[in-house]
N, C-alpha and C positions, 0 to 999 in steps of 0.2 A: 471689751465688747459688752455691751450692755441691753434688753431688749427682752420681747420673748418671741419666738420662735414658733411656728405651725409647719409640723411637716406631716404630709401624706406620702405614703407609700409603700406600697400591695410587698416590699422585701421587706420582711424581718430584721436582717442584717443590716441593711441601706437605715435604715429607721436607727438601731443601737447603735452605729457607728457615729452619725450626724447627731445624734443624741448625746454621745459621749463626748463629743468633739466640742458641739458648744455648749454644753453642760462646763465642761473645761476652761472654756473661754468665757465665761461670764452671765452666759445668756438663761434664760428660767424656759422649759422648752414644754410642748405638748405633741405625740405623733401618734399619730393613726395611722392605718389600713381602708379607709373608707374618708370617701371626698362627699358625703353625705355630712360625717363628724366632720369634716374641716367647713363643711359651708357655716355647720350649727356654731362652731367658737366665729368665724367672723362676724354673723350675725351676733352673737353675744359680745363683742365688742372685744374681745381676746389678739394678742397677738400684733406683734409689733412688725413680723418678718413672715411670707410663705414660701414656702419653698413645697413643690409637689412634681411629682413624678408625671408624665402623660397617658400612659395605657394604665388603668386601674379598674379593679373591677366593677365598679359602680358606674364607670363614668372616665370622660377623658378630660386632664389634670388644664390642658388648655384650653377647653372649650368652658373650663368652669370662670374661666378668668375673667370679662366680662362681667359676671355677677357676683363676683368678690369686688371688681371695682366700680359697680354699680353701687354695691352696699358700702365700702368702705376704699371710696377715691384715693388715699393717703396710703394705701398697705402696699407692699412691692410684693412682688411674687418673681422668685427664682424658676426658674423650670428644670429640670434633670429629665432626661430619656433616654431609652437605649432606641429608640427611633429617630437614628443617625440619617434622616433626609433633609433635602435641602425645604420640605414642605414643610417640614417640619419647623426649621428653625425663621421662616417666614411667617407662618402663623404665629410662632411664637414672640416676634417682632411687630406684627400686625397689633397683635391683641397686647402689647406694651407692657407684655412681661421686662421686669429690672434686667436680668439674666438672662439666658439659657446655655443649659453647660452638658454635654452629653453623656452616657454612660459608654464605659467606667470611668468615673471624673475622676479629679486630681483634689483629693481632702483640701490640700492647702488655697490650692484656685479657690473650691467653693467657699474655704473661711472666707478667701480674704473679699470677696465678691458678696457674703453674708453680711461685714462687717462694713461694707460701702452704702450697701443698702440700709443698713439700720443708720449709719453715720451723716444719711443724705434721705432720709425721710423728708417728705415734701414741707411745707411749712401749710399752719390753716387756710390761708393768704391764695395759696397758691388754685388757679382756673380747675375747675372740672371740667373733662370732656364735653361736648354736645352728643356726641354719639358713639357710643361702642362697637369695635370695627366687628365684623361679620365671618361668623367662622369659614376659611376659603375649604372649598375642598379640596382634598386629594388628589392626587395627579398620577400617572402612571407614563411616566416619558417613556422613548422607545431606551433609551440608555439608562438606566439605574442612576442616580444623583445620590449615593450612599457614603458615607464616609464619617467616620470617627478621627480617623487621624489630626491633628491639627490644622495642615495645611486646607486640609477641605473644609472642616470648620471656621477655619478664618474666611473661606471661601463662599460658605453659606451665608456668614454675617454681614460682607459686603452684600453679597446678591440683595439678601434681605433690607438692605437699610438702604438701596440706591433704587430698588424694586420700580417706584411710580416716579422716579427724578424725571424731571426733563431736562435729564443730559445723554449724549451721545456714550456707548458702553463698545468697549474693544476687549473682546476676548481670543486670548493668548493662549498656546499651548500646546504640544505634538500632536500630531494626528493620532486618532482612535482615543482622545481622554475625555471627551462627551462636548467639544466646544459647542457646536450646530444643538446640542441639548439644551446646555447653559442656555444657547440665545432665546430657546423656543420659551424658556422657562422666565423669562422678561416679559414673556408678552403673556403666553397661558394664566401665569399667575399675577396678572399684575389687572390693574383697571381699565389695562387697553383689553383684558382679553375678549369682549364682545365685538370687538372692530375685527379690520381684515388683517390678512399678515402675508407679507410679500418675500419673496427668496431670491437675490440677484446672485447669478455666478457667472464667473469668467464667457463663461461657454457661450451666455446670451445677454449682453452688455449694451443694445442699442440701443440709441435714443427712443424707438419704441416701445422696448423692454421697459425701460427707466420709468417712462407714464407712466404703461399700465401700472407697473410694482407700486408707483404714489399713487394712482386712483384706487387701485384694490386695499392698499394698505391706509387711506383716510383715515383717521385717528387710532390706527391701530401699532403696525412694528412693523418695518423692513430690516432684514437679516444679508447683509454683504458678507458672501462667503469668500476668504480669503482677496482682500483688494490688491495686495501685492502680486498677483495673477493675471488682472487686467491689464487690458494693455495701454501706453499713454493714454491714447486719445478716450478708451473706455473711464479711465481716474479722471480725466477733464469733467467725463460729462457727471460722475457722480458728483464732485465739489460742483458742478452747476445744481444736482440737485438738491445738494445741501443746502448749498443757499437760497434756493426758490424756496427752500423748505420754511427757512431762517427768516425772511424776509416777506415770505409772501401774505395775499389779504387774509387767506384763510389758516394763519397759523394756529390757531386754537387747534384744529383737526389734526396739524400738521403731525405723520408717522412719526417714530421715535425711529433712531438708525441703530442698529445692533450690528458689530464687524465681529469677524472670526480672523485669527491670523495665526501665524505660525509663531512658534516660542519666542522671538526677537524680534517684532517688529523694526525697533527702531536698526538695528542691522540689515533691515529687508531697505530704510532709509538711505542705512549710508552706502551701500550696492546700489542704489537705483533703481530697486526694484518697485518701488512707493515712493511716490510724490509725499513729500514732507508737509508740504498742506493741507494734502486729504489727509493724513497719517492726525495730524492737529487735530482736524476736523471730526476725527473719529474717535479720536481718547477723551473724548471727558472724562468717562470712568474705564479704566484699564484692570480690568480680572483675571487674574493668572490663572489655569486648570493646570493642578502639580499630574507628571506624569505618573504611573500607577505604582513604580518602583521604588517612589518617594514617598509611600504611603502603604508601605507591606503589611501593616495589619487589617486595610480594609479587602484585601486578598480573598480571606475567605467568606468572612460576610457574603459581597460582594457573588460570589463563585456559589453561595448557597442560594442567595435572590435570584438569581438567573437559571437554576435548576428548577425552584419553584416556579417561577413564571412561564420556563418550556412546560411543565406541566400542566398549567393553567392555558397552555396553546397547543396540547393535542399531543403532546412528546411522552414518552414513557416518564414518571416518577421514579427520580434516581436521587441519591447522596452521596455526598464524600467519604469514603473509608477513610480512617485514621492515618496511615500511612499517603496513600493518595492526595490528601490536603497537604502532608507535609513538604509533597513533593511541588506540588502546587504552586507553593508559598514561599520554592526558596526558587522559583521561575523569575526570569527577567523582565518579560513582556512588554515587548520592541512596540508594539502594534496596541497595546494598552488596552484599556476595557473592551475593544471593540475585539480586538485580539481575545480578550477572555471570555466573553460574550460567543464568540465563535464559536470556541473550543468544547464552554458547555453545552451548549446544542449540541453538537458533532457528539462529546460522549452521551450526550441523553439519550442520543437516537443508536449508538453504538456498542455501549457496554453492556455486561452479559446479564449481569446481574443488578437487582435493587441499588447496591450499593456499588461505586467505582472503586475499582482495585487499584494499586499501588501499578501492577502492569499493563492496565489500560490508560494508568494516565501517564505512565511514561512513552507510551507509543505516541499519545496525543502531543507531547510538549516536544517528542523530536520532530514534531512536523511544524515548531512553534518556534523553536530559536533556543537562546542561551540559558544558561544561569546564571545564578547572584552572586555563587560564590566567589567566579572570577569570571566574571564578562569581558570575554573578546571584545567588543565593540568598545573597551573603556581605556584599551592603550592603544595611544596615538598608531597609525597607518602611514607610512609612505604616500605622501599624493604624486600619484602619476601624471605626467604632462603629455597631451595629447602630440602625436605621431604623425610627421608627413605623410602624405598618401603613398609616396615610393618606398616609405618602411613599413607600411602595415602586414606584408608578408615575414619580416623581418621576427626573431623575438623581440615579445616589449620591454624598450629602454627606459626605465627611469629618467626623471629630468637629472641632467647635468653629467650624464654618465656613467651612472652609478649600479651598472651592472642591467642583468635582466631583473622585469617584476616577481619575477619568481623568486630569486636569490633574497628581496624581502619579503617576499612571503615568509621562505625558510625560516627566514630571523624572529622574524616578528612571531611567528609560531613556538620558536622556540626560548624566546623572551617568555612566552606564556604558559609552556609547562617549565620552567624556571621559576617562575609566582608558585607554583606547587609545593617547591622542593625536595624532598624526599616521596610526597604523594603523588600520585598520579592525577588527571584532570577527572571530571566529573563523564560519564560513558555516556555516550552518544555524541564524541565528538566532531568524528566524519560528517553529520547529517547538518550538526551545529555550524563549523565553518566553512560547510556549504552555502549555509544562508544566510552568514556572516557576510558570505560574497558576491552572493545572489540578488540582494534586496538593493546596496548601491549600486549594480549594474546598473538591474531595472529603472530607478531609479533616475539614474545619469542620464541612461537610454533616453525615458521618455522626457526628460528635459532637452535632449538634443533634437527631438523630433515632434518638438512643442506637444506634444500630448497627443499624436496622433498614432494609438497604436497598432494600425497597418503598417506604418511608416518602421517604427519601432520595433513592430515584427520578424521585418524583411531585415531591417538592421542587425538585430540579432543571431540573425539566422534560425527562426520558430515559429512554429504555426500560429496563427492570430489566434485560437482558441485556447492552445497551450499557454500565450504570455496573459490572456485574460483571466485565466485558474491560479496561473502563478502571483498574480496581483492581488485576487480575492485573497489566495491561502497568505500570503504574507503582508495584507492588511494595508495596500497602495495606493491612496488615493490620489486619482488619477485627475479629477480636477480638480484642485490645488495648486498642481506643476501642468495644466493646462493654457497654452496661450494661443489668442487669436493670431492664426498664418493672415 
């Protein structure tokens, strides 16, 4: 590696490390604490590679970029932050930073993404900009868009590089992992966001609906919330909107389509539950949201933004105790952000003290579901085959014979303190497979009664109030599995 190297940044550490690394590898290096000294070596014609931090105390490391490549077009600039948002890595895409790598990075990543940059330095030859893109501001969606983990990272970098396409965007992914955020954050952040933005769901599908959502939404962003929902004749009429969209005089204006779906689309295909041409019609770009157990160290981060921000809306000022995060973080959360999102509220407004206890957040998380360490929901279940009307008094039979549903329960229960072995399971397990068994009820329920939960209710045998608390507390979205009677 060959080159010299400008780095900024307010950590001591961060600076000797990166300093010793490519002091190592070849490079002749110069670092600072001040993005005042990093403008003065670019303007001095210094410096083959930047690399800077973004919260600094002078000044923010992205907003400087712009007049590093105003003065010196040819220089890359790496970005590092511990400002793990998706705003973040957007702007940092905007303003045509080489990089951007979050903190705590991975030494080796940044070499090897140091030594691409220096390896792929522009040639003199090569176009200058017309215009330096414009610092976007800050966003505060209602779901947090936070994450270090990788997957969200790979997450941000799609978001970011497909931001102003004119292609159709299908985002994927359990309920409660911020999908309907993703979508808003297409439009919020992007050049449509001065236009209108329209929200079609199941619920209100008609060909009236459809207008107004295109006249409201003229060059702005319509948001189909879960299409595999609608019914036929509802996915007819949106592939007619696409294509009026597609085709029509006024396509310059024409809205951009933004879809939300459940983790497998193409399984929602091969059920039937999605017309495989609107399904087309809707993936241009396909964005996965990983659910939140796939990303356990954005847990607490995560779990500390949502404390601050209840307090910033009127909640008492609270924190995680020690103990309490860890109990926190070794949670499973079925119901996902939305689900932890919850929870923080409920203990901001709950706990006794400044700081959450280890026994306040264990009250909180048996009202919340499993753990990590051995999640029930992770070994396979029996699926039961539904019962003629003259056995339903009967105990329930398994399909093909195979005893009552009980007698699997037992098993299956005890296949699972068997995963243990000599340990016992994790305490609060009563509450736990209870709601292990509670949620695909419901669940089942209101698919049986297309989403109408009177219907659902009476089904059940519970008050309509009671099944509508039970849905809030375990995170049910109810239109999703809503379809037109």
């Amino acid at each position: 590696m060959d080159g010299t190297v400008l780095i900024a940044d307010d950590d001591r550490t961060i600076r000797t490390v990166l300093t010793q690394a490519l002091t190592r590898a070849g490079c002749r290096v110069h670092a600072t604490g001040s993005l005042a000294q990093l403008s003065k070596w670019v303007e001095e014609g210094r410096g083959d590679l930047v690399i800077t931090d973004v919260m600094m105390p002078d000044g923010n490391g992205i907003d400087r970029i712009p007049a590093i490549r105003e003065a010196r077009p040819d220089l890359p600039v790496i970005v590092i932050s511990a400002q793990n948002t998706i705003v973040t890595a957007i702007r940092a895409t905007e303003a045509e930073a080489f990089e951007y790598l979050p903190k705590p990075f991975d030494l080796p990543d940044l070499m090897t993404k140091a030594n691409q940059a220096l390896s792929r330095r522009p040639r003199k030859s090569d176009p200058v900009p017309d215009t330096i893109p414009a610092a976007r501001p800050a966003a505060d969606p209602a779901m947090p868009l936070i994450g270090h983990a990788p997957a969200m990272q790979a997450l941000f970098r799609m978001v970011a590089r497909v931001l102003n396409a004119d292609l159709p965007v299908l985002i994927a992914g359990e309920p409660g992992v911020g999908k309907t955020t993703i979508a808003r954050s297409f439009h919020d952040l992007s050049d449509r966001r001065d236009n209108g933005i329209a929200i079609l769901t199941s619920a209100d599908a008609s060909e009236e609906a459809i207008t107004r959502a295109a006249d409201k939404a003229r060059g702005g962003t319509i948001i189909i919330e879960n299409p595999a929902g609608f019914d036929p004749a509802a996915q007819a009429r949106l592939i007619g909107l696409i294509e009026s969209l597609e085709s029509g005089p006024d396509r310059a204006m024409a809205p951009r389509i933004v879809a939300t779906t459940g983790p497998d689309p193409q399984a929602d295909v091969a059920a039937g539950r999605l017309r495989s041409d609107l399904y087309y019609r809707l993936a241009g770009v396909t964005v996965t949201v990983p659910p939140l157990r796939a990303r356990v160290d954005d847990i607490l981060p995560l779990a500390n933004h949502l404390l601050a921000r209840a307090a910033t809306q009127g909640l008492p000022d609270r924190t995680l105790g020690d103990d309490a995060a860890s109990l926190l973080r070794a949670h499973a959360f079925p119901g996902n952000v939305r689900e932890l999102e919850n929870m923080m509220r409920r203990l901001a407004l709950t706990a006794s003290g400044a700081a959450i206890t280890a026994p306040e957040m264990r009250e909180a998380l048996s009202q919340g579901g499993g753990t990590r360490a051995a999640p029930i929901a992770a070994m396979p279940m029996p699926v039961a085959q539904p019962a003629p009307d003259s056995a339903m008094t009967a105990p329930y039979q398994l399909g093909g014979g195979n005893g009552p549903l009980s007698d699997s329960v037992e098993a299956h229960l005890q296949r699972y303190f068997d995963l243990h072995g000599d340990s016992l399971p994790p305490p609060g397990l009563y509450d736990r497979i209870l709601r292990e068994i509670e949620r695909p009820l419901l669940q089942v329920a209101l698919d049986a009664t297309g989403g109408n939960q009177l219907r659902c209710a009476d089904l059940l045998g519970i008050n309509r109030n009671t099944l509508r608390k039970k849905l809030t507390e375990l995170n049910i979205e109810v239109t999703r599995r809503r379809k037109l009677m």
